[in-house]
N, C-alpha and C positions, 0 to 999 in steps of 0.2 A: 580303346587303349592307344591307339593308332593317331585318332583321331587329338585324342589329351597330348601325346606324347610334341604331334606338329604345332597344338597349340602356345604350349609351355614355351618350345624353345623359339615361338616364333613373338610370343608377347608376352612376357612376366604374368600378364592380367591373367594368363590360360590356365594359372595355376589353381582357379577358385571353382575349375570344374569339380574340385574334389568337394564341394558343398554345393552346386549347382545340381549335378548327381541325383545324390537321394533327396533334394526340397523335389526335384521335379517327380521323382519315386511315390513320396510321400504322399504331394498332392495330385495328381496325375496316375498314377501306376494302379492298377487292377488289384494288386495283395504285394504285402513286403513279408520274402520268404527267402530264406539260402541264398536261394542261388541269384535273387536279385543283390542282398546285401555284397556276395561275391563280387557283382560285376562293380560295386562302391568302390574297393577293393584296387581293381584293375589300376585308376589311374596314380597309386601312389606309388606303385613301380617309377612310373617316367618324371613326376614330382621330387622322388628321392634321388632320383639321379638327374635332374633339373638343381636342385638346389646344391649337390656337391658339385656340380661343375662350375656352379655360378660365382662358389665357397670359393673354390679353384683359383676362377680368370681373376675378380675382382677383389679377395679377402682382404689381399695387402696394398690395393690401392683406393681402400673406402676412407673418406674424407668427413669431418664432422659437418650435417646442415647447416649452411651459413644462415644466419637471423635473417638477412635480411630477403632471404628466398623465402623463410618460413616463421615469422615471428613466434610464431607459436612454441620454438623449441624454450623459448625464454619464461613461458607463460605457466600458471600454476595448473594442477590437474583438473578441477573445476571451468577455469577460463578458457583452458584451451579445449576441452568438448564442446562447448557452450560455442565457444567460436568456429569451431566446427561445422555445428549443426545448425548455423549462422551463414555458413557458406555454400552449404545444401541448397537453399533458397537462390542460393544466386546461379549455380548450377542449373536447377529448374525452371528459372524462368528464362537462363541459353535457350535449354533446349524447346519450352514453351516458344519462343521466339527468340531467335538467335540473331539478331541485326547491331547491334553492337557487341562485335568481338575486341581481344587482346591477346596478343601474344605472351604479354606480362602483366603481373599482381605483384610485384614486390614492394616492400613495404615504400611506404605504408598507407599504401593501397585499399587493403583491409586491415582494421583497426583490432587489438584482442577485445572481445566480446567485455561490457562493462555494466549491460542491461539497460540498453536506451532504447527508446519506442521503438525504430527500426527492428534493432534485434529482439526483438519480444515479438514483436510480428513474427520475424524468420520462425524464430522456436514454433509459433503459433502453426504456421504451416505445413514446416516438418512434423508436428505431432497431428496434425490433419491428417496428412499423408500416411505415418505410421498405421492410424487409426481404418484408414480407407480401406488400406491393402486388409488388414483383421478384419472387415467389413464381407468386402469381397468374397471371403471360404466362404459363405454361405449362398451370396449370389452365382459366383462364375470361378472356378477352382481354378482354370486356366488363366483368369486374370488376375487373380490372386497370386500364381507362380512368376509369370514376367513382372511383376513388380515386384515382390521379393528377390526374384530372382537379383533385379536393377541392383538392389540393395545390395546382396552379396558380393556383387561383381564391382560394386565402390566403394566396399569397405574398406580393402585392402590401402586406400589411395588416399582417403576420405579423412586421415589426422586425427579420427577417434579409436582406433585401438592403438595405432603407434603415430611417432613423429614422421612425415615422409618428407620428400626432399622438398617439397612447396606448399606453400598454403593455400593456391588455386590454381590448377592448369587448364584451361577446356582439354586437352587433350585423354584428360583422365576421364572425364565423362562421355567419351566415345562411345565404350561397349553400353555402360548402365543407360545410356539414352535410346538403345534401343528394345527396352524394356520396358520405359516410360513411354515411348513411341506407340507402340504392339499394345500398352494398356489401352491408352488414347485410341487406338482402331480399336479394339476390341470394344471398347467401352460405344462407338460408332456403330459397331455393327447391331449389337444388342438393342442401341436403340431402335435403329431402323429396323430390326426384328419383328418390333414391339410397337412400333407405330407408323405404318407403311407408308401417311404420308409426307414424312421427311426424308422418304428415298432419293428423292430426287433432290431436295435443298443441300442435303447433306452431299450427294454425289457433284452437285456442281459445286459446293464448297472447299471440296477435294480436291478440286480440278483447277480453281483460285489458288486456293495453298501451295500446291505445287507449283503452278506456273510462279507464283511468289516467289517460291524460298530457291525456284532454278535460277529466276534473274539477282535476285541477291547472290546465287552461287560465284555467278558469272562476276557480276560488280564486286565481291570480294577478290576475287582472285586475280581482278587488276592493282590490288593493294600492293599486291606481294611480288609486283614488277621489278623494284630496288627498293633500297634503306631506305631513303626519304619518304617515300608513299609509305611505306610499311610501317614507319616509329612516327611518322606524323597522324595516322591514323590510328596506333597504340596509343599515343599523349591523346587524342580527343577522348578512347573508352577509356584511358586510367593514368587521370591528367595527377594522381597521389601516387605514383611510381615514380619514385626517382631512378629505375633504369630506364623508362621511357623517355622522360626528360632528356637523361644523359647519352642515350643510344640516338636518340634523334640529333642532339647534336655532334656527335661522331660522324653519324650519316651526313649531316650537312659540311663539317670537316671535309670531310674524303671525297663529293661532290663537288667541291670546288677551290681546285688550285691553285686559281689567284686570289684567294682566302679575302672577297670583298666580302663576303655574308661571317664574318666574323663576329660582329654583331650582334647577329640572331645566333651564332653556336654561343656566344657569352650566355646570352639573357637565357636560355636553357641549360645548359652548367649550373648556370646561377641557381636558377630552381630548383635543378635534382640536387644542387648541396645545401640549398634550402629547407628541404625533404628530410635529409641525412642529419640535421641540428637535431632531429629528435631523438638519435640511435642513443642506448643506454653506453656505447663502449664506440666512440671515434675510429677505433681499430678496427671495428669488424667489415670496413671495407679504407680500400687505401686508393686505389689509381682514380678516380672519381678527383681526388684532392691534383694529382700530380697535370691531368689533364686539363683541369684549371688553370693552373699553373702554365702550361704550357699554353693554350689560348690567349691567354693575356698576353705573355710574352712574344706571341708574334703578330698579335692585333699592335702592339708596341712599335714593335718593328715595321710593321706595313704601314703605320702613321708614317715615323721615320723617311720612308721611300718616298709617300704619296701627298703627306700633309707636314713637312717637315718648320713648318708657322707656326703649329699646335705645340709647343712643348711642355705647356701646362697641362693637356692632354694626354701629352705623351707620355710624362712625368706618371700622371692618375692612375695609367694603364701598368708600366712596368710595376707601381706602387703595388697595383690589386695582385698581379703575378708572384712579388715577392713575398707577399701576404699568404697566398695558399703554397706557395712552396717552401714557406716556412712551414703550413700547416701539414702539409705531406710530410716533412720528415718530420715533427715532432708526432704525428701518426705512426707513425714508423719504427720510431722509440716506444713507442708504448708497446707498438705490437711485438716486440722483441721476444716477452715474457710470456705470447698467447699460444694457443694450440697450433694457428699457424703462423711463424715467423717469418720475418721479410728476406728474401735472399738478397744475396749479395748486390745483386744488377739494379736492385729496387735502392738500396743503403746508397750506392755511389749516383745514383742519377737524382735524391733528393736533394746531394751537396753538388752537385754539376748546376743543377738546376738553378741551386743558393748561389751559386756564383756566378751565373751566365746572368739574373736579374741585379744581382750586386753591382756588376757590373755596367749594366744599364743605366743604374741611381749612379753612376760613379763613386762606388764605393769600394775605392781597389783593395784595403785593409781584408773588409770582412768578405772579397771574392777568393783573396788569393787563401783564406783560411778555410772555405767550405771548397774550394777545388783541391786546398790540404787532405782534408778530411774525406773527401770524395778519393781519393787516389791510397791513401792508407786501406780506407775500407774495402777496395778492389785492387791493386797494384799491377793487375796486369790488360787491366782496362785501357787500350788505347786511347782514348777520349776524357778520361781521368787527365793523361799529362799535356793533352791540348787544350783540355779547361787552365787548368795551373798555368801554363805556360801562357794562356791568353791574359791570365790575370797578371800574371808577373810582368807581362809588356806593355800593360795596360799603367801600371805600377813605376815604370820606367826601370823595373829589376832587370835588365835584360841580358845580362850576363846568368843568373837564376835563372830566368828561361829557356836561355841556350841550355844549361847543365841537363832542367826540366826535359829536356826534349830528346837530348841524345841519351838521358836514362833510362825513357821511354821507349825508345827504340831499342836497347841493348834486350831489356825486358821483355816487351810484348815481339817485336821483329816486325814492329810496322813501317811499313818505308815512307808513311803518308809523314810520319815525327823527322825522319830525317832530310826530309824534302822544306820541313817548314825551317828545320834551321840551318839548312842551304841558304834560304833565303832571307833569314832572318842575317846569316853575315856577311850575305850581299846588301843589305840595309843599311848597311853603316856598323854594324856592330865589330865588323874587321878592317879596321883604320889601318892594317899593313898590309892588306891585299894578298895572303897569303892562305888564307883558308879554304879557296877552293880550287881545283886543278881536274883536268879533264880525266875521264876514267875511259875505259871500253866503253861501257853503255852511257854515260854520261858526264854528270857534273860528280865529281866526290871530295869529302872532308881530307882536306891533306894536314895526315897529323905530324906531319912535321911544323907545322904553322904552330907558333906558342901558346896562341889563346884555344885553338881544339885541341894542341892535346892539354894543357891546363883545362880545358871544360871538359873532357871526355876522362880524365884522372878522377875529377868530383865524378862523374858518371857513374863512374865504376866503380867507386865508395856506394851512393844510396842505392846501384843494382846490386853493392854483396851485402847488404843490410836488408833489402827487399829480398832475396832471395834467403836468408839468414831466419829470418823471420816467418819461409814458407814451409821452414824443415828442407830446402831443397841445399844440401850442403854439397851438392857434385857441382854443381852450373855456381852457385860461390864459391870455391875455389875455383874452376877453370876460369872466371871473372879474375881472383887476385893473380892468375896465372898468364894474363892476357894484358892485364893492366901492367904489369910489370917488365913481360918481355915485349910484348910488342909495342904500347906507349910510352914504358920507361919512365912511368908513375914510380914516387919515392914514396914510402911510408905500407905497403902491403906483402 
């Protein structure tokens, strides 16, 4: 009980002692009487109180299977067994020889099961196997139990009685490979029992094997040094994962900060949303698109810097970024209506996004409308009124962009907004020189100047409209109350 109770709570897997138990009873045990069925018994004490704690910590933060963890969730009752027991085989031959690993299977990795040679095979072996272990009570009871046992201890994980969070992890086949292992000796030993002389081929075979799978151990484990080694070696075992694809280029992102291998992070994007043109629902993953997006847009930019001759090039680049950053937020819309919707921070940075590439094309119309749209859907987004406001200067609005900016500040209280139209009416924008004057710590807006307080009156119009609009009716009135006494704004 003791024993059940450390397993449970130290790996979910330790819950399948309750049927490990009596197989091992059954086949193994002297006579099944009372007081063994009793000690069956024992472990559902600490199961039942394993699962209400579990009910407990996680009940209200379980989340539906994403597809593209598990395709399977999508898949009819027939296809997803069958796929299933399509993935067993692949399981078996890790652990038969485990030299090509992966961290990830997502789709679409492994394909639903449709009855092509390959998987007609798989089935072929898993019903091998099934048949083997039935075989076995008759030869060797004990090897008969570690292989069933395998089996119980993968069911739970294994996509054939429930949907689980993925369609293949090696890390699920951990415990059940050491039951396939224990057959494998056992079935070793027996021979050499039985015909003494392959004691010795077999003992130095052992002795190969191991010394093998130690220096594999070792050469794997310099994989998993950083990201790069780690998702460039995941893209060679499961080069049909569009997260490898896309995790490898992330890893090569964050690797280098003078972003010259942009290039190769594109041409892997490029793939994992390659990969992603077959999803049944564009929704079921979103930042894959915005990261694109973002790629492009600074492979643009670094032309810009380094190659500024190319602007047919340049041109190409900001094109592809505006492309998927359209694609992102009309992913985004869609997702609106799904089980999970896009938060707010994702809604405002698909139109930051539209409008920082807008921008690029020089197309100040359709910047200043998705940095609109960006700033409505978050309003208290700092960066929201520094998009706008870029776009509006871009635009030559620049009188709008002051407003932009000191609304932005009233709002959020970020001082980065009112530092930029510090400087925006040191630009020229205050042809009477009268808008800035020295403060204690600094430079500050003197709203005795006619065009701040004229820009800071608009201010304080779209802050009690943005606030009007949040339900927050304290902070718009002390607005109209602030607008009035202390700028001596008409009209509130």
């Amino acid at each position: 009980m003791a024993g059940a109770t450390i397993a449970m709570f130290s790996k979910e897997t330790g819950i399948v002692v309750l049927a490990v138990l009596p197989l091992y009873d059954l086949l193994l045990g002297p006579r099944i009487d009372q007081r063994v069925m009793a000690g069956w018994m024992l472990p559902v004490v600490p199961a039942l109180l394993f699962l209400a704690s579990r009910h407990a910590a996680i009940a209200s933060t379980v989340v539906p299977i994403p597809f593209v963890d598990n395709p399977i969730v999508r898949a009819g009752f027939w296809a997803a067994r069958l796929t299933s027991l399509a993935v067993v085989t692949r399981y078996l031959k890790l652990v038969v020889w485990p030299a090509m690993l992966s961290p990830d299977y997502s789709f679409p990795q492994i394909p639903i099961a449709t009855g092509t040679a390959s998987e007609w095979t798989a089935w072929a072996v898993v019903a091998g196997a099934a048949v083997l272990t039935v075989a076995t009570l008759r030869i060797n009871r004990a090897l008969a139990f570690v292989l069933a046992a395998a089996f119980l201890v993968f069911l739970p994980a294994s996509n054939l009685l429930f949907t689980a969070g993925t369609i293949m992890a090696e890390r699920l086949v951990y415990l059940p490979s050491v039951g396939v292992i224990a057959a494998a000796a056992a079935g070793a030993s027996m021979l050499t029992s039985r015909v003494r002389q392959l004691t010795v081929p077999v003992a130095a075979a052992s002795v190969i094997l191991l010394g093998t799978l130690t220096w594999l151990t070792i050469e794997r484990n310099q994989i998993w040094h950083d990201e790069v080694s780690l998702w460039t070696d995941a893209v060679a075992a499961s080069p049909r994962s569009f997260k490898t694809h896309g995790a490898l280029a992330e890893a090569l992102y964050q690797s280098d900060p003078s972003r010259v291998n942009l290039p190769t992070v594109i041409a892997h994007k490029e793939r994992s949303l390659e990969l992603l043109a077959g999803l049944p629902d564009p929704s079921l993953v979103l930042e894959p698109y915005r990261e694109a997006a973002t790629y492009y847009l600074e492979r643009g930019d670094w032309l810009e810097q380094h190659d500024s001759a190319d602007q047919a090039g340049r041109r190409a680049v900001y094109e592809a970024a505006a492309r998927w950053a359209r694609v992102y937020s009309e992913v985004l819309d869609t997702a609106r209506s799904s089980a999970s919707p896009p938060n707010v921070k994702q809604l405002t940075e698909a139109q930051l996004l539209l409008s920082t590439t807008a921008l690029r094309l020089s197309d100040t119309a359709s910047a200043v409308a998705a940095a609109r749209r960006g700033r409505l859907a978050n309003p208290f987004a700092a960066a929201a009124y520094q998009a706008e406001a870029a776009a509006m200067l871009d635009a030559r609005r620049t009188d709008e962009g002051a407003v932009t900016l000191l609304a932005g500040f009233m709002v959020t209280g970020d001082v980065s907004l009112r530092a930029r139209a510090i400087d925006l009416y040191r630009s020229g924008l205050d042809q009477g020189g009268c808008a800035i004057r020295n403060g204690p710590t600094g430079p500050v807006l003197d709203q005795d100047c006619d065009i701040v307080r004229r820009h800071i009156c608009a201010a304080s119009t779209e802050a009690i409209a943005i606030y009007d609009a949040a339900g927050r009716a304290e902070l718009a009135q002390r607005t109209r109350q602030s607008a009035r006494q202390e700028f001596h704004c008409t009209g509130f």
